[in-house]
Backbone as CSV, one residue per row, in Angstrom:
resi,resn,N_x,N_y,N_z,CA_x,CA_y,CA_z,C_x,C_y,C_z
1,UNK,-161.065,-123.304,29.509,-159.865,-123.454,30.307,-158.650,-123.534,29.375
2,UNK,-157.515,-122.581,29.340,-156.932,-122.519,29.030,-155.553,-123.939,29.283
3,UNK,-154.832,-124.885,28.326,-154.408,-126.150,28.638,-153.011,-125.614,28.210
4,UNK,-152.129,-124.254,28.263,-150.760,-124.045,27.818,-150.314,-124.364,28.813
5,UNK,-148.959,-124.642,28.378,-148.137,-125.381,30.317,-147.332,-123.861,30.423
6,UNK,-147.450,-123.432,31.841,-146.721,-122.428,32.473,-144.905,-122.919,32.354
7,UNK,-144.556,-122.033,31.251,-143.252,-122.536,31.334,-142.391,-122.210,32.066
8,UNK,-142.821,-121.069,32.802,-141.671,-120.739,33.960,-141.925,-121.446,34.923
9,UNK,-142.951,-122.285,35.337,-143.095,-122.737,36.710,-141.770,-123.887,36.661
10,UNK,-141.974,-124.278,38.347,-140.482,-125.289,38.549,-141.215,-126.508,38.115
11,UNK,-141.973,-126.833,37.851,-142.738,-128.568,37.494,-142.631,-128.739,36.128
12,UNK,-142.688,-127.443,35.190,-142.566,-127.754,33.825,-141.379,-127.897,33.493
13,UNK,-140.316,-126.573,34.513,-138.861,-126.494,34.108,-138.074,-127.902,34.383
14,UNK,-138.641,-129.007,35.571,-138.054,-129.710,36.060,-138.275,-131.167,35.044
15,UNK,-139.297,-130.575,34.046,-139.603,-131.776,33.375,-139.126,-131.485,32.161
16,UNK,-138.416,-130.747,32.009,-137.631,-130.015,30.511,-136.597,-129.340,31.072
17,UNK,-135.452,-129.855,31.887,-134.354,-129.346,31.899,-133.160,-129.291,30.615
18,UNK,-132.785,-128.153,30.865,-131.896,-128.093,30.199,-130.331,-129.153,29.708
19,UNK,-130.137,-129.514,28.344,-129.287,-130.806,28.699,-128.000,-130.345,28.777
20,UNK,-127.127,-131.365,29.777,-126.393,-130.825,30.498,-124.929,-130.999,29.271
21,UNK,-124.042,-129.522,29.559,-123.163,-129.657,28.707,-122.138,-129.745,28.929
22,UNK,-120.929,-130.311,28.176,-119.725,-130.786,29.046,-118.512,-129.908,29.412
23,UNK,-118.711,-128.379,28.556,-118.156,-127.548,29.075,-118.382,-126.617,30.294
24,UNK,-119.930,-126.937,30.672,-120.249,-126.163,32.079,-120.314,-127.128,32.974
25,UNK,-119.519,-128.651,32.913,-119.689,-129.229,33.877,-118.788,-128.935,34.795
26,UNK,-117.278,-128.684,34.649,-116.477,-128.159,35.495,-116.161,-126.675,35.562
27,UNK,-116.917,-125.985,35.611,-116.077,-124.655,35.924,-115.219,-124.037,36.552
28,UNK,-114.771,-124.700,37.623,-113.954,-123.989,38.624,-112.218,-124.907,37.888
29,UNK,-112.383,-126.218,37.040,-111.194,-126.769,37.069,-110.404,-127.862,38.318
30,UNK,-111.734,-127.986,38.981,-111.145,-129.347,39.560,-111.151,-130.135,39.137
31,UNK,-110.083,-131.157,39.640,-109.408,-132.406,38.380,-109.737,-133.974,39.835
32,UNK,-109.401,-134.852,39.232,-109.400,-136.095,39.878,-108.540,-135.770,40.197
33,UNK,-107.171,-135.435,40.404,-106.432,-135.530,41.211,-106.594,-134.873,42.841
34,UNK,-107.115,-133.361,42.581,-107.204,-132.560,43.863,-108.308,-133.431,44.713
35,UNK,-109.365,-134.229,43.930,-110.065,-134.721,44.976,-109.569,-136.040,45.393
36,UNK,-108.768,-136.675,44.534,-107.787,-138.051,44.955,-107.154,-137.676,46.384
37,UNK,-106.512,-135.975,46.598,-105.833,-135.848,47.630,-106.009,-135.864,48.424
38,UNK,-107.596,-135.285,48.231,-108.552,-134.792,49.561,-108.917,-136.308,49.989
39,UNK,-109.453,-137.306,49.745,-109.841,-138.646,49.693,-108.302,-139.314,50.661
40,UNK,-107.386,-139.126,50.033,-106.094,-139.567,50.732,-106.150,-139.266,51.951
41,UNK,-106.691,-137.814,52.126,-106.148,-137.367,53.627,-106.948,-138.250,54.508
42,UNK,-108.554,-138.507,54.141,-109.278,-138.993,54.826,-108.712,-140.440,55.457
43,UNK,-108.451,-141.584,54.088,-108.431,-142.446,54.620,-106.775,-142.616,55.466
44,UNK,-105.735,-141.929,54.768,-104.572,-141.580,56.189,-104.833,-141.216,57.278
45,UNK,-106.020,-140.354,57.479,-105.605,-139.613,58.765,-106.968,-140.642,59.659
46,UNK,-108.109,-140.800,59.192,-109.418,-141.284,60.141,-108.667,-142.696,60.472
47,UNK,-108.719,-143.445,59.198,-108.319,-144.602,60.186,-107.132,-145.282,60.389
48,UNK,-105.808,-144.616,60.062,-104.741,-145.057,60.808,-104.916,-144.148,62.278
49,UNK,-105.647,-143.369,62.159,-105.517,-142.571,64.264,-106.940,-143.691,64.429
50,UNK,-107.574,-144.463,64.239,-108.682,-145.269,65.139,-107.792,-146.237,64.862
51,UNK,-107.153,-146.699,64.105,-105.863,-148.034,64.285,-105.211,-148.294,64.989
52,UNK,-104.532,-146.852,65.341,-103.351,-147.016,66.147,-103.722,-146.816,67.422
53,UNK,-105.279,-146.640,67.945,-106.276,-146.692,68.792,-106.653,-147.886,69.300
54,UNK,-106.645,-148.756,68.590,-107.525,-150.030,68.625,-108.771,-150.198,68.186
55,UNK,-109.053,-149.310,67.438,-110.745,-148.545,67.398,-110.849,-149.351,66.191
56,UNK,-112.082,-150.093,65.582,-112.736,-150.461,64.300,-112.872,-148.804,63.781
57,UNK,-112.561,-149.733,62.054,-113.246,-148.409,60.922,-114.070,-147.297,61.072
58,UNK,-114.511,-146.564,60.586,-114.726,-145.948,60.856,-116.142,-146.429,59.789
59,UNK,-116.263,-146.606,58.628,-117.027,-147.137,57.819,-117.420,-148.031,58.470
60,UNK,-117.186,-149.394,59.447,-117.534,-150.212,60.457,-118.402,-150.366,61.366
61,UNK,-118.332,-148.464,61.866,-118.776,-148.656,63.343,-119.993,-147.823,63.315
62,UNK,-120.003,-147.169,61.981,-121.451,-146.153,61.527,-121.937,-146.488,60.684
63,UNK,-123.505,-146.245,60.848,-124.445,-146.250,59.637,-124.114,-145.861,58.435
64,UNK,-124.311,-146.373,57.229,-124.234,-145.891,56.189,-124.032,-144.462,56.025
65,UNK,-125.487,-144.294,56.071,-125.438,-142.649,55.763,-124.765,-141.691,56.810
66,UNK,-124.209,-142.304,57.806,-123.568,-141.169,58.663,-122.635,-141.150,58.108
67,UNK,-121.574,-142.450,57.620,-120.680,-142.421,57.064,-119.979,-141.991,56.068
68,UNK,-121.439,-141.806,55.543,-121.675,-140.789,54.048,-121.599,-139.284,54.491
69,UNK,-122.052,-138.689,55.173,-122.561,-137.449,55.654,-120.901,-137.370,55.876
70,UNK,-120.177,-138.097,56.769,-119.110,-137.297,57.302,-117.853,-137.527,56.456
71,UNK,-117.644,-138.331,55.509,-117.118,-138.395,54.402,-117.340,-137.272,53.530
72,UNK,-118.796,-136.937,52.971,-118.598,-135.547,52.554,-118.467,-134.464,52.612
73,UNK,-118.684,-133.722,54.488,-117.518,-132.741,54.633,-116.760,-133.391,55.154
74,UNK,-116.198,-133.872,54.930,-114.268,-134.195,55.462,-114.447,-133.399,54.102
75,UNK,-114.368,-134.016,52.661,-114.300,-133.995,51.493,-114.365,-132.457,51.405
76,UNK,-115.597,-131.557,51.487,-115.871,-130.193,51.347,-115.007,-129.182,51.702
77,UNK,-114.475,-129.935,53.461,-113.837,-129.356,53.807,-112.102,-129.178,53.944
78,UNK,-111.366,-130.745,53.103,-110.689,-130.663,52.646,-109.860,-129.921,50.879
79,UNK,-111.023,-130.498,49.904,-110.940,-130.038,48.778,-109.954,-128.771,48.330
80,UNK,-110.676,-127.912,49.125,-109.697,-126.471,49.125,-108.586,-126.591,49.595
81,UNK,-108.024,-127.287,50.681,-106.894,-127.449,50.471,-105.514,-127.418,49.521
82,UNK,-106.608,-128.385,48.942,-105.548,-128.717,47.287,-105.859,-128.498,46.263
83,UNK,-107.195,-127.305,46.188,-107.158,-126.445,45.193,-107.909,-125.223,45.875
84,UNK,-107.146,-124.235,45.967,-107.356,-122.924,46.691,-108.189,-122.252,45.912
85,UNK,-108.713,-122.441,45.043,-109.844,-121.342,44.408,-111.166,-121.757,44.266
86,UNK,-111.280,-122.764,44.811,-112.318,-123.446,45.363,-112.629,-122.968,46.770
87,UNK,-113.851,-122.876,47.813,-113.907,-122.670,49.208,-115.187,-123.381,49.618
88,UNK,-115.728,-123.924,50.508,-116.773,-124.232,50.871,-117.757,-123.365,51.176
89,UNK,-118.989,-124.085,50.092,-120.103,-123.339,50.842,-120.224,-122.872,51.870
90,UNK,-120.511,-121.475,52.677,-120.875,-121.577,54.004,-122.359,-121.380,54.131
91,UNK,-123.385,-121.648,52.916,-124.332,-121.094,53.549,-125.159,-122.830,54.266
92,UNK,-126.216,-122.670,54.705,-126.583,-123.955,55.746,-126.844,-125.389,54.445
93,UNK,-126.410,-126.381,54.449,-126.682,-127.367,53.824,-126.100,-127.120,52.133
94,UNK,-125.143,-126.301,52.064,-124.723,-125.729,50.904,-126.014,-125.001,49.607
95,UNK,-126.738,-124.309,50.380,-128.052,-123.833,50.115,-127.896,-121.849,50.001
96,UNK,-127.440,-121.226,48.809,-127.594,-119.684,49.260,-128.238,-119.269,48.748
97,UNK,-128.616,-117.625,48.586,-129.932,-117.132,47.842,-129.643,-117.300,46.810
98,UNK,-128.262,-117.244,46.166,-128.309,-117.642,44.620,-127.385,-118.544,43.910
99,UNK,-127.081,-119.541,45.074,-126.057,-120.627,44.429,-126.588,-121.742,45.050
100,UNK,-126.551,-122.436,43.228,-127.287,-124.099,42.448,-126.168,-124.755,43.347
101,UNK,-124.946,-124.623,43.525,-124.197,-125.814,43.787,-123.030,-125.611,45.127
102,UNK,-123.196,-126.685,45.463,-122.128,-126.819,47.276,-120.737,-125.905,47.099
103,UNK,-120.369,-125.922,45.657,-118.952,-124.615,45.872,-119.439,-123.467,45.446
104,UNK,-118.489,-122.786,45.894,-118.240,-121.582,45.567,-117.057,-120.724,44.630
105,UNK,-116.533,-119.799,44.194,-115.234,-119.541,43.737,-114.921,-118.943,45.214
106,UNK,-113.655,-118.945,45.542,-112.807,-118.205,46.565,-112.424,-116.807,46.180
């Protein structure tokens, strides 16, 4: 029986990834700021309109993880906003035949 490890398979690759480098961590050039903005809009716009509602938080009145879930597309779907060469994934769960990660270039 042959004992070489299949190096293309995903179990070997996943146990010998490649280490991550700090010039391919941002490629597109988003900065803390564009996502500071996107973050702004959220907490301006969700809960001063359930405020001026009478409505509890919004973080308050949902589960964690929903809260999470809809925090990150607000986020996805703000981002581009305030940096246009960025666009949101459209494929389902930010999942396409050949893109690793939730953006895209525009």
């Amino acid at each position: 029986m042959d004992n070489t490890p299949d190096i293309d398979s995903p179990e070997y690759r996943a146990c010998h990834p490649a280490p991550v480098r700090i010039e391919h961590f941002n490629p597109h050039g988003l900065t803390v700021e564009h996502i500071c903005s996107a973050m702004n809009d959220f907490i301006d716009f969700i809960n001063q309109q359930l405020n001026g509602r009478k409505i509890e938080r919004l973080e308050t009145m949902l589960m964690p993880a929903n809260f999470s879930s809809i925090v990150g597309e607000f986020m996805t779907s703000t981002i581009p906003k305030h940096y246009p060469t960025l666009a949101k994934n459209g494929y389902h769960n930010g999942h396409g035949r050949s893109c690793s990660t939730r953006w895209g270039s525009a």
